[in-house]
C-alpha positions in Angstrom: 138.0 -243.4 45.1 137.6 -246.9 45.6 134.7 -248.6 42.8 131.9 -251.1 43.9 129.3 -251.9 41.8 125.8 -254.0 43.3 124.7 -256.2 40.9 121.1 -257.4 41.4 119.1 -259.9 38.8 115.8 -260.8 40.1 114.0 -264.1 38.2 110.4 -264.8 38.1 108.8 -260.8 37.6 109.0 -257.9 39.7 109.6 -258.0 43.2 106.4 -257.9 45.3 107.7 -254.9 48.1 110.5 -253.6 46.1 114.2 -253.7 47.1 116.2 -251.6 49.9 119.6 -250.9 49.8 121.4 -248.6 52.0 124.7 -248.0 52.6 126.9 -247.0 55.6 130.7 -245.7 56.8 131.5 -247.4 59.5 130.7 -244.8 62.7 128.1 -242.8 60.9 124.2 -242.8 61.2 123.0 -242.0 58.3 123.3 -243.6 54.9 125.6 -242.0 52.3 123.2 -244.2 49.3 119.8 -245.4 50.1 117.7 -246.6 46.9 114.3 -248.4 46.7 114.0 -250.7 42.9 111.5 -253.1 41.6 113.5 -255.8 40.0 117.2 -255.9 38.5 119.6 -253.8 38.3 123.3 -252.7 38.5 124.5 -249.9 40.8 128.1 -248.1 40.8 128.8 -246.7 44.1 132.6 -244.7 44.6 133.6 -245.2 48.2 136.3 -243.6 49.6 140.2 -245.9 50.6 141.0 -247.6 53.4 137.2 -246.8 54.7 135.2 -249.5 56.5 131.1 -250.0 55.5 128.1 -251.6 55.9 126.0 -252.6 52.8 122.2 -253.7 53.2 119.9 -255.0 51.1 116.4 -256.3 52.2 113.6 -257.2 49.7 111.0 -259.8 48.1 111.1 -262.3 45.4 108.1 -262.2 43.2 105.1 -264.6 43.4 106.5 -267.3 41.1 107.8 -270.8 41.0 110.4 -270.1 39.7 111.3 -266.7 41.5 114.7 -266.0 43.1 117.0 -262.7 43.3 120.9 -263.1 42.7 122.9 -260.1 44.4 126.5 -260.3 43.1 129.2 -257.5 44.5 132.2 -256.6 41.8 135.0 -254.6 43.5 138.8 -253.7 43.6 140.4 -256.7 46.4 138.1 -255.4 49.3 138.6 -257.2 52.4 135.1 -259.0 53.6 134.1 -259.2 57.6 133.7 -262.6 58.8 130.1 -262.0 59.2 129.3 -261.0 55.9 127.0 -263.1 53.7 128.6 -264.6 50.9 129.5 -262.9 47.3 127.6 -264.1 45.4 124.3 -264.9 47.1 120.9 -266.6 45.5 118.1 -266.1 47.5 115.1 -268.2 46.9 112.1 -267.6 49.7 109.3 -265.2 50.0 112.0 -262.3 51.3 115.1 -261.7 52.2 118.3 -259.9 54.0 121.8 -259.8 52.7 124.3 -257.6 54.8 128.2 -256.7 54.1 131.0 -255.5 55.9 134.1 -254.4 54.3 137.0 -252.4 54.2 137.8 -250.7 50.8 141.4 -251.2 51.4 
């Protein structure tokens, strides 16, 4: 098994909705992990080799000057889709939506 590990710090309280991330094999409907949090956190997922997937994560900053969320990926030389928001990301507005497509190589 192939380690990847979502590493979310939110700045500024709690986020107002919460934060959705799902993710997805390549081919198949459903979500193998889908999680709802509140503010940070750190979350190991063990994806199987030389398997491609689809990584979402939607949610809100709190209601603060200061507020934004950092999403960082750590992970074993997986190869990134072209299309694929960068790693890491800092996300500043009211909401936002951060996708990934990778191969676990």
């Amino acid at each position: 098994m192939k380690k990847l590990t979502l590493n979310l710090t939110v700045s500024g309280g709690a986020s107002i909705l919460g934060i959705v991330f799902k993710i997805y094999k390549k081919g198949v409907a459903n979500p193998i992990v889908e999680k709802t949090k509140s503010g940070s956190f750190s979350y190991d997922f063990e994806l199987e080799p030389q398997t491609e997937y689809d990584l979402y994560i939607v949610g809100s900053n709190p209601i603060a000057e200061n507020k934004k969320t950092v999403i960082k990926l750590d992970h074993d030389n997986f190869t990134f889709g072209p299309t694929s928001d960068k790693n890491p990301v800092t996300k500043t507005g009211k909401a936002y939506l951060v996708t990934y497509s990778f191969n676990t190589n």
